[in-house]
N, C-alpha and C positions, 0 to 999 in steps of 0.2 A: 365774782358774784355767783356764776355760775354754780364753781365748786363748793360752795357756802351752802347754797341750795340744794345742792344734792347731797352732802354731807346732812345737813339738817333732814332731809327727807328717810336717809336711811339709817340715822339714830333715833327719827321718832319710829321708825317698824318696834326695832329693838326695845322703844321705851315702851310702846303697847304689849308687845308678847309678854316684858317681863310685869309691867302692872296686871295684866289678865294672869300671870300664874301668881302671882303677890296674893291677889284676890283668893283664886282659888283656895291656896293653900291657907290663907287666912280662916277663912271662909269653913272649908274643912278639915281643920285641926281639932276642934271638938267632939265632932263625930270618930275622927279616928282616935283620939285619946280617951273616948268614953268606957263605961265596961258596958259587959252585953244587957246587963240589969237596967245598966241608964237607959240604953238605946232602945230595950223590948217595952219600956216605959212613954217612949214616945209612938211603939205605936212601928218600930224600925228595926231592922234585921241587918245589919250592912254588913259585916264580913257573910255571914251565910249568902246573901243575894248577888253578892260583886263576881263571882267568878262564871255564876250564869249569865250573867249581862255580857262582861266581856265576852263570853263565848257567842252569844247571839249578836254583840255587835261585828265581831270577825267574821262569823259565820254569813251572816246575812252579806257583808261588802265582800269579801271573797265569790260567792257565787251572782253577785252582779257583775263582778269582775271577770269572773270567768264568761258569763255572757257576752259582755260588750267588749273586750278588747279583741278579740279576731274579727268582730262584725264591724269594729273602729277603724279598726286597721286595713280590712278588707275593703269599705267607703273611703276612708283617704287614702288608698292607692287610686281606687278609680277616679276619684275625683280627677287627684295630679295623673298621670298616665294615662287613662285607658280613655276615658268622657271626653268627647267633642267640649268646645270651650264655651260653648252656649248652657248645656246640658253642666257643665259645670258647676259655672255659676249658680245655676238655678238650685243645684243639690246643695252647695255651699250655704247659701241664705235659707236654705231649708233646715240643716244640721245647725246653721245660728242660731234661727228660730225657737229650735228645739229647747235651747239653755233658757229662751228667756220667759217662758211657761212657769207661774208658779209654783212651788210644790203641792200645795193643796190641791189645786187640777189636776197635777197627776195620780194625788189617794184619790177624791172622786174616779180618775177615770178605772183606779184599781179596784175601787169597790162595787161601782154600779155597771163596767164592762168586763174588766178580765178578770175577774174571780168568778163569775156568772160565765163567762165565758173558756174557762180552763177548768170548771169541775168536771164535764164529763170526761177528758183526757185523764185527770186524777185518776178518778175511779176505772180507767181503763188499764192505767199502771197497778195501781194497787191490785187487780182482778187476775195479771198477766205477769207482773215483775215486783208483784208483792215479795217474795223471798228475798227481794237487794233490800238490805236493812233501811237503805236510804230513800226507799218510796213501798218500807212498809206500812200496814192500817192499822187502826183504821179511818179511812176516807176522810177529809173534813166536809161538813154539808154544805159549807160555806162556797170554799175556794181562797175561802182566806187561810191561808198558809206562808210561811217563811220563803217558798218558791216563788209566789207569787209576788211576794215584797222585793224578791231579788231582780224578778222582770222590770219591776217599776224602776228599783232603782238604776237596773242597767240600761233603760231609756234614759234616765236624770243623767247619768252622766256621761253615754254617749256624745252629744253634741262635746263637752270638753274633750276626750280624747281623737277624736273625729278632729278638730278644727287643727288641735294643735301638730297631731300625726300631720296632717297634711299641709302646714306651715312647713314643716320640717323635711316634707317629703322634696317639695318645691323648690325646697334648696340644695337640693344636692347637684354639684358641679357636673357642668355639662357636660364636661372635657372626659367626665370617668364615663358616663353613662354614652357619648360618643364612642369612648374606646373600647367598651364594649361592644357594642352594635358594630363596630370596625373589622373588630374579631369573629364576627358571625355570629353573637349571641339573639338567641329570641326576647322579644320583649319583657316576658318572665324572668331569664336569666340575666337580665339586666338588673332587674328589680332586686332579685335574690341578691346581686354579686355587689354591686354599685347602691343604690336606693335604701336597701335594710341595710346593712353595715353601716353607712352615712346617719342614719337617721334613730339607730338603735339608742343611743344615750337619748335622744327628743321622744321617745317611744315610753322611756321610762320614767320621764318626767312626765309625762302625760297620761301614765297609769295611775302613777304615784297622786300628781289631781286631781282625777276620780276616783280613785280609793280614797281620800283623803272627802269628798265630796258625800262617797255612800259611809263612809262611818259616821260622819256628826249629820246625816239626814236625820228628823224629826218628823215634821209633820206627815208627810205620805207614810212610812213606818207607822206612825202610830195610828191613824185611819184604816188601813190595809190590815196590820199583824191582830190577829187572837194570841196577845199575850200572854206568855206566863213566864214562871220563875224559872229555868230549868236546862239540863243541856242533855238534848238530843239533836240527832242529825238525821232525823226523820221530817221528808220535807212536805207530807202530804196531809199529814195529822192536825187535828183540829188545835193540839195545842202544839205552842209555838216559842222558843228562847227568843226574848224580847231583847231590844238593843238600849244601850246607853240613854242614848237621846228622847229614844221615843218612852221609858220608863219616866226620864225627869218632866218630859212633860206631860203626863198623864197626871201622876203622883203630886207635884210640887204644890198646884192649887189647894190640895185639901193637908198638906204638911205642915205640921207646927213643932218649935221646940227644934228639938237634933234631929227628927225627921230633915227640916231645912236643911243642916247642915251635911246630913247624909250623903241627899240627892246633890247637894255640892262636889261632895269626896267623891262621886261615883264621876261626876264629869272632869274633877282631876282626876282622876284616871282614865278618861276618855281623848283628856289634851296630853297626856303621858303618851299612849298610845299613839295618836297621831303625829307625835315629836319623833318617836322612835321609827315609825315609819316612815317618814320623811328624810331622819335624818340615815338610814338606811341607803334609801333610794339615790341622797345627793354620795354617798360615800361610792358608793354602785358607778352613777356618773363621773366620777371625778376619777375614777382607776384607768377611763377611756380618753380621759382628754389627749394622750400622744397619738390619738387617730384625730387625721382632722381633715377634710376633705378637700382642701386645698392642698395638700402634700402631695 
């Protein structure tokens, strides 16, 4: 019965992912077989727009990523090694916390705290290290900028690589991390030699879910970013390459006709995207399985 159960369990995953791309691809078939005539007639641009989106959707989960995974990493080491067991815990239910905060809370807290409160550093960059292309001007007046949306989303998904890092950190065998310490190693070089090596394929699945997390973000995205169509990598400016998610839903309410169908095609391309990432990540893990930390 067991096996019944769990056989049923993991044929319906399969039978949802492939109804969700059935959809899609149903869905935006029209849009991609249209000509540009049909589609400027609704009002839609869809090959000229798609290549900026994708770039805003990369671009923005890339630099959230770059954010939170040292700071991820660097919390769940203390959590498991360094933190008294009290102080622990208390960080742990704090980084769980963190996940279960709407995303809408976190646009409010991007629009009415840290965008008010990161313009004057903008204009301090811009003023002093305006010549790096990537924080030239000029200024946005706002704060809302693409940098700004990357902070939010590197708090969103914080708490996921935070929790799972340190599940995995937790388990790494006593016996190597003893043998270390045996050897005269410092606490550090335990970590280094024993703890990351153990824990490096759980590192990457837990990147891989928060990146996976900050590309299909909507809501906080779309609150936060001063949209536009476009790809620059200038993070200070008032205009901004808007992402996947947060264009479909801005757009979608007032789209009729193969507009509809458009902002479909642009989200199959958004679940393309995150298939191929994913299925990156598991190929990445699966070249490491002859380490294993019981050996």
């Amino acid at each position: 019965m067991f096996q019944a159960v769990a056989m049923a369990a993991g044929v319906l995953i399969l039978a949802g992912l492939a109804a969700v791309a059935i959809f899609l691809i149903a869905k935006a078939m029209p849009a991609l077989v249209a000509s540009p005539e049909e589609l400027q007639r609704d009002g839609t641009d869809f090959w000229p727009y798609v290549p900026p989106l994708i770039f805003g959707t990369v671009w923005a989960a890339f630099l959230a990523l770059l954010f939170a995974l040292p700071l991820a990493v660097g919390i769940a080491l203390f959590i498991s090694h360094y933190a008294p067991r009290k102080l622990a815990q208390g960080l742990g239910y704090a980084i769980d916390l963190l996940a279960a905060i709407p995303s809408v809370v976190y646009g409010l807290w991007g629009i009415l705290v840290l965008a008010p409160a990161v313009r004057p550093l903008y204009e301090w960059l811009v003023n002093n290290v305006g010549w790096f292309p990537l924080f030239a001007g000029p200024v946005s007046g706002t704060g809302r900028t693409v940098l700004t949306v990357a902070v939010v989303l590197a708090v969103m998904i914080l708490p996921i690589i935070t929790a799972l890092c340190r599940e995995v950190f937790l388990q790494t065998p006593l016996l190597h991390e003893e043998a270390a310490l045996a050897l005269g190693a410092t606490r550090w070089e335990v970590i280094r030699m024993a703890v990351l090596p153990f824990g490096r394929a759980g590192i990457i699945s837990a990147t891989m879910l928060g990146l996976g997390r900050a590309l299909g973000e909507t809501m906080a995205v779309a609150m936060v970013l001063s949209p536009s169509i476009l790809i620059s990598f200038a993070l200070l400016q008032s205009q901004n390459p808007t992402t996947i998610a947060a264009n479909i839903a801005l757009r979608f309410p007032e789209a009729t006709g193969l507009g509809i169908n458009a902002l479909i095609a642009t989200g199959l391309v958004l679940f393309v995207i995150t298939f191929v990432v994913n299925a990156l990540a598991r190929l990445v893990i699966n070249r490491r399985k002859e380490f294993s930390g019981a050996n």
